[in-house]
C-alpha positions as a printed Julia matrix, in Angstrom:
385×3 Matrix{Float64}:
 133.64  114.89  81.09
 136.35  116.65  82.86
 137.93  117.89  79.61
 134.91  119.86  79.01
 135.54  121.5   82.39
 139.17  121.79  82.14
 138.93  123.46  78.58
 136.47  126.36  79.49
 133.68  124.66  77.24
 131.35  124.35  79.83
 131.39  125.92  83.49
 130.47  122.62  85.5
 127.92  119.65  85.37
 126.34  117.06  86.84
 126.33  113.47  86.05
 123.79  110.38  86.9
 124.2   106.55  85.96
 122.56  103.98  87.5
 122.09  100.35  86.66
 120.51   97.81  88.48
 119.78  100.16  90.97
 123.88  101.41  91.27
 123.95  104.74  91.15
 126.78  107.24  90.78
 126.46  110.64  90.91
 129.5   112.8   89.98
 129.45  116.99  89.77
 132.25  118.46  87.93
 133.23  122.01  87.73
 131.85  125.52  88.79
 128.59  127.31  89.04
 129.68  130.0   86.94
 132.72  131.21  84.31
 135.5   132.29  86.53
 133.86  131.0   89.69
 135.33  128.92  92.69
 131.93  127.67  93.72
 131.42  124.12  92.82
 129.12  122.49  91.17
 127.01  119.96  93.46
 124.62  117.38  93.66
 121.41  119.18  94.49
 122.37  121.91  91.72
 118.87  123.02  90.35
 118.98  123.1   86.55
 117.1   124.5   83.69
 115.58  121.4   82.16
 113.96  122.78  78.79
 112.58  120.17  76.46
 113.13  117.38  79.49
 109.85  118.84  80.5
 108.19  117.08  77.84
 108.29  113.64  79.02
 106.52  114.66  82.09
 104.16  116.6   79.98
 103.29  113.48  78.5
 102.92  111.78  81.31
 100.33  114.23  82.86
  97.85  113.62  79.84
  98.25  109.98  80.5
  96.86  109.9   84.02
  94.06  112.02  83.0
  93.8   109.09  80.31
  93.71  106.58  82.54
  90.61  108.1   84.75
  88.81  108.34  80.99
  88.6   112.04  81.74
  90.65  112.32  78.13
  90.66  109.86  75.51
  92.9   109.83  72.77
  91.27  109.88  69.95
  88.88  112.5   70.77
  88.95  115.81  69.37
  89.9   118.62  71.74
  87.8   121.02  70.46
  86.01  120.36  73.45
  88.54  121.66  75.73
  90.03  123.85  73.59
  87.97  125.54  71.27
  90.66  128.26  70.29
  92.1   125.24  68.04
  88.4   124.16  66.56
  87.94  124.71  62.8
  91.68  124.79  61.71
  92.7   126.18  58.69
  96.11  125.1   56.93
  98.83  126.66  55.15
  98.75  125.85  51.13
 102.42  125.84  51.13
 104.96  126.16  54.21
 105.97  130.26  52.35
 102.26  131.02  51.87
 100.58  133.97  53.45
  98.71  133.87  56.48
  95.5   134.17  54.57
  96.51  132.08  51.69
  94.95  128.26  53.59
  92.4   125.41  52.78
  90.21  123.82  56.08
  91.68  121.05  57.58
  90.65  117.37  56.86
  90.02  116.63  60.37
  90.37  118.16  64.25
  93.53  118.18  66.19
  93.01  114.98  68.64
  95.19  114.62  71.92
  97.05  111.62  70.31
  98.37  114.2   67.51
  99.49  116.97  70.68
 101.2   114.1   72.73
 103.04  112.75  68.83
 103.51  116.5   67.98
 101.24  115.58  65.0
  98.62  118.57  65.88
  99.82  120.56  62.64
 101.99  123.54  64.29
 105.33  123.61  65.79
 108.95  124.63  64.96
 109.96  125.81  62.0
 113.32  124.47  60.79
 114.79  126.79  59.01
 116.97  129.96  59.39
 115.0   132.84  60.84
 112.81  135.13  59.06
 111.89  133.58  55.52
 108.35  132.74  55.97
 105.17  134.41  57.1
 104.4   131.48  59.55
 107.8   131.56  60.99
 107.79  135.44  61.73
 104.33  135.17  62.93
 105.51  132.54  65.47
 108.41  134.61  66.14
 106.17  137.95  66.69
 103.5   136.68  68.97
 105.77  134.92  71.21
 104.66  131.37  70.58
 107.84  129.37  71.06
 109.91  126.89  69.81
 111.45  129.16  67.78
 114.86  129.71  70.2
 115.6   128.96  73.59
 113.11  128.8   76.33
 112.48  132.9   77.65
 109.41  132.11  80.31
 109.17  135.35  81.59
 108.21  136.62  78.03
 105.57  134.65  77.6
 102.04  136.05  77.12
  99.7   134.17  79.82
  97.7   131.04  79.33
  94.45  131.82  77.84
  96.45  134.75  75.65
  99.12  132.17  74.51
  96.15  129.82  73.25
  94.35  133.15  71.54
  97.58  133.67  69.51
  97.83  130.52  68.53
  94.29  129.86  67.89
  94.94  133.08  65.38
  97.5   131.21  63.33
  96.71  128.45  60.26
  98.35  125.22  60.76
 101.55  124.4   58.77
 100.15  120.54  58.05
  96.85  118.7   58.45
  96.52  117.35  61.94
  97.76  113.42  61.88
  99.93  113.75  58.63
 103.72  114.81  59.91
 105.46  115.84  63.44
 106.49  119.59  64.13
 108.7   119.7   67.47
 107.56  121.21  70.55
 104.09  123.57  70.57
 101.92  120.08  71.23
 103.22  119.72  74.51
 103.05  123.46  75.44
  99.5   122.76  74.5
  99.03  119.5   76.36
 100.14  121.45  79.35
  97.02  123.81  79.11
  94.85  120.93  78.27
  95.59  118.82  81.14
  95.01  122.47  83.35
  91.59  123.0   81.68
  90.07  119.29  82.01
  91.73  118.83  85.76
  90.34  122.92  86.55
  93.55  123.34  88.13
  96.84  125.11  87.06
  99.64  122.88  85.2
 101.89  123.37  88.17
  99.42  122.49  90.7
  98.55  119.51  89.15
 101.95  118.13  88.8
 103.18  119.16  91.97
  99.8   117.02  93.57
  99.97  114.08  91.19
 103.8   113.23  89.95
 106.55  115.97  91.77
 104.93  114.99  95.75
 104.36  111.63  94.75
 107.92  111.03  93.06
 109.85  113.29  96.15
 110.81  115.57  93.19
 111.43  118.51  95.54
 113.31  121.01  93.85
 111.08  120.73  90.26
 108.78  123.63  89.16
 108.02  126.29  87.0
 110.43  128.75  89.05
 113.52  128.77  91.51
 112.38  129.78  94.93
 114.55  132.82  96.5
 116.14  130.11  99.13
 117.04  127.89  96.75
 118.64  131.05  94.81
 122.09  129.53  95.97
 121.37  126.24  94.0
 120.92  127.59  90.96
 123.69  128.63  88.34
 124.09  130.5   85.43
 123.29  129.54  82.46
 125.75  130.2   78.95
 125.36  130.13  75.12
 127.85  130.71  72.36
 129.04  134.1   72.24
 128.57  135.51  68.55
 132.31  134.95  67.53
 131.78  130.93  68.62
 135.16  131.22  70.55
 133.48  131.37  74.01
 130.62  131.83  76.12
 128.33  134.42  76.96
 125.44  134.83  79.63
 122.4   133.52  78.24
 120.18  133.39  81.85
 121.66  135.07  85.17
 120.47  134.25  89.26
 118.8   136.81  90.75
 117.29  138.06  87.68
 116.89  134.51  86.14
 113.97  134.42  83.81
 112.83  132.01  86.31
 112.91  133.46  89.49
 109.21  134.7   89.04
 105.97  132.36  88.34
 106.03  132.87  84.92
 102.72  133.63  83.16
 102.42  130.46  80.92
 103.29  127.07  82.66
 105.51  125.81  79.28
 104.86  121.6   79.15
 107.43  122.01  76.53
 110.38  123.26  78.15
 109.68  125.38  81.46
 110.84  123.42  84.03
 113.94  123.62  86.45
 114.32  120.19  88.63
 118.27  118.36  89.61
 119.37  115.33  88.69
 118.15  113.36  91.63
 114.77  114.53  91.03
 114.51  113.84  87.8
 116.39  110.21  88.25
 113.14  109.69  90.3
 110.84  110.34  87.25
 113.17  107.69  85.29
 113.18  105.22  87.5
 109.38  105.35  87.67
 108.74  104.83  84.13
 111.62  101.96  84.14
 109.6   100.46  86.75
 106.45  100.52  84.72
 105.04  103.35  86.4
 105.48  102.03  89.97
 107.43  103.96  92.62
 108.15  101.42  95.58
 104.63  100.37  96.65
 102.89  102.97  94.85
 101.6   103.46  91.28
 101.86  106.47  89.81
 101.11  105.33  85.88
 100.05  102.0   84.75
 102.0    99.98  82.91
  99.92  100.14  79.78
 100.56  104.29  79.46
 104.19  103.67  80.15
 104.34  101.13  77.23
 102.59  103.55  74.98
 104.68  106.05  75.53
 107.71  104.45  75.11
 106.58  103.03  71.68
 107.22  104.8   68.64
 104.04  106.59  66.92
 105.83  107.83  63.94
 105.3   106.42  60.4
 108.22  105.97  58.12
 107.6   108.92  56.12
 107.19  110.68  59.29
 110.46  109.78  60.77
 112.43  110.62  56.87
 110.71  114.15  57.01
 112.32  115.54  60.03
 115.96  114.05  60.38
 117.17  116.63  62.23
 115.57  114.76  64.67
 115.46  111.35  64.23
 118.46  109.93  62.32
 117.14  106.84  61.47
 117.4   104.5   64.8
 114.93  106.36  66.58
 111.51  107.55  66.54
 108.77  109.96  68.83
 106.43  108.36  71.18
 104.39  110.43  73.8
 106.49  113.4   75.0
 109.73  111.43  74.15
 112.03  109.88  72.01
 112.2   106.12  71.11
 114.93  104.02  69.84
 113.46  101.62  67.65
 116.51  100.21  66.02
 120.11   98.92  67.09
 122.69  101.49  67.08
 126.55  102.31  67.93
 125.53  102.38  71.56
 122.47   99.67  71.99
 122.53   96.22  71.16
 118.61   96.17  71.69
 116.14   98.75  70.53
 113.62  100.43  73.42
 116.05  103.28  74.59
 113.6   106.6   75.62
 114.26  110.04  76.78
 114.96  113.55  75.18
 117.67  116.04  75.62
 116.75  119.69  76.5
 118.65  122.8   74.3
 119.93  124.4   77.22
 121.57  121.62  78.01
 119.92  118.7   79.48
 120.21  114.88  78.58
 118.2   111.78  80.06
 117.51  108.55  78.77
 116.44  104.95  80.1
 117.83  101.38  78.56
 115.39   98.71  80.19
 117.33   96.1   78.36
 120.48   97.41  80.29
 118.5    98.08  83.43
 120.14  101.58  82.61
 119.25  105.29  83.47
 121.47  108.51  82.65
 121.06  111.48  83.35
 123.23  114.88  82.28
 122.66  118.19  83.41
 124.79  121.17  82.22
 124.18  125.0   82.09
 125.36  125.62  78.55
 123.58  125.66  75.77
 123.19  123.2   72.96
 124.34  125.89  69.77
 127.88  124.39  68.91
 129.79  121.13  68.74
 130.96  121.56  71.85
 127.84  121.72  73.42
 126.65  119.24  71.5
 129.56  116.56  71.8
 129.57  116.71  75.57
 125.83  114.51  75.4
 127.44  112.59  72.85
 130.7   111.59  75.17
 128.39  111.08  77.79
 126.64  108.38  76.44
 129.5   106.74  74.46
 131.09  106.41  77.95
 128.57  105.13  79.68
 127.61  102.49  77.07
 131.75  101.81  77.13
 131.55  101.21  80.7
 128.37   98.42  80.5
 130.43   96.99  77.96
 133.69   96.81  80.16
């Protein structure tokens, strides 16, 4: 990991392994390019799509006291998604759609099977994608929270848009858990935050997590970087003091809003390697953790989107699953998710293994890319050792 440091490819990091309740911790590097500050082990980080697994994990409790059930339709709670319409063809006009075999259930948000989500593809080419692009839904770059229309606005726009796919029939990253977010706030009658601060972050001791950095934890938080447009450096993507987080932003993103460190997040792991149990207390049941650690994808599912899924590994709720052995695990039943801006956790319960990666630069080149990829190779190296 140092060689990322040492190189100028990323401004510092933070590393977490544990097994069998061993735990290292290691921060490399600086807060920011050309910085002596040093990275620590409280850094607060810009978590993007790790947000998702919690996401998923809020439905589930709301599951579990039968005030949501998974097959139901959520037309219900959210009516600006009743009465779908779908796309012909992915380049059709707006306009150009057929009615949708079925409603959007909150299986198909927590499987990103609702219909709608990110369109792969370079910008601009179809009607969908621009109209995405234009009313600020998301998924279509990295996370911008301050841009953001609010809640019930966010759902309007959305509601305004056909889907790309019938609900059930293939998996679109990302806008199902931005909606999941607004359905667990609508059936608990509390905002997203609130209700994960009350019922996972207190519970878990996940202090520094949220939808924003408080001023006095300002100092904790570092810059964040992307490519710079001739790919030989970096370039500010996010600042401090005028961090796109420093403000409650006006939609609560379940997708990819929250900031949290790698101790606080190690918590969440360890809690759903423990079967939802966090010493004496139970914070999930063991049933929701096994669902959501179990691929829901069909085959054709998985083939259709291998940017994602490269044939080891599937989508469960809010998360991926390994389902087959690969060059790291002997066993099948890894689960976690990487965020773009830089984020990677995963948990091995065959290995007894959590780790955790936090960086602030962007995943938009190989480098960015290979540092997750190191970081796992080594780790699985050092179980082997």
């Amino acid at each position: 990991m140092s060689g990322y440091i040492e190189r100028a490819e990323i401004p510092g990091l933070v590393t977490l392994v544990s097994r069998k309740d061993e735990v290292h911790v290691e921060p490399l590097g600086t807060f920011m390019l050309n910085a002596s500050a040093p990275m620590q082990r409280d850094t607060i980080f810009r978590i993007a799509s790790l947000t998702k697994p919690i996401t998923a994990a809020a439905a589930m409790l709301l599951v579990e006291e039968c005030r949501l059930r998974l097959d139901d339709p959520i037309d219900g709670w959210l009516p600006e998604l009743a009465n779908r319409r779908v796309l012909r063809t992915l380049d059709a006009e707006l306009d150009d759609t057929v009615p949708a075999r079925r409603a959007i259930t909150v299986r198909d948000l927590l499987t990103q099977r609702l219909g709608i989500g990110s369109v792969m593809a370079p910008a601009g080419p179809y009607p969908i994608q621009r109209a995405i692009a234009e009313l600020r839904i998301g998924g279509d770059g990295p996370p911008r929270p301050a841009q953001c229309p609010p809640t019930e606005e966010w759902m309007r726009r959305l509601g305004s848009l056909p889907l790309l796919h019938h609900p059930g029939e293939q998996w679109s990253y990302h806008i199902g858990l931005d909606v999941v977010g607004v359905l667990v706030s609508r059936v608990s009658g509390r905002s997203f935050g609130a209700f994960l601060q009350e019922r996972i972050f207190e519970p878990l001791g996940m202090r520094d997590t949220g939808f924003r950095i408080a001023p006095e934890k300002q100092h904790r938080f570092p810059a964040c970087y992307q490519s710079s447009s001739d790919g030989r450096g970096l370039t500010l993507y996010d600042g401090v003091e005028d961090s796109q987080w420093s403000q409650p932003p006006p939609f609560e993103s379940g997708g990819g809003g929250l900031v949290s460190t790698v101790d606080d997040y190690y918590a969440f792991c360890r809690m759903m390697l423990n079967g939802g149990r966090h010493g004496a207390a139970r914070i999930l049941s063991r049933a929701s953790v096994e669902l959501m650690t179990t691929d829901q994808l069909t085959p054709e599912q998985r083939e259709s989107n291998q940017a994602f899924f490269d044939g080891n590994s599937g989508w469960g709720f809010g998360m991926g699953v390994n389902i087959k052995r690969d060059d790291l695990a002997s066993v099948p039943g890894r689960f976690g998710w990487a965020g773009g801006v830089g984020t990677s956790a995963y948990t091995d319960p065959h290995e007894h293994l959590i780790g955790i990666l936090m960086t602030q630069r962007h995943l938009d080149s190989h480098a960015g890319a290979n540092v997750h990829r190191n970081f796992w190779t080594t780790t699985y190296q050092a179980i082997a050792d």
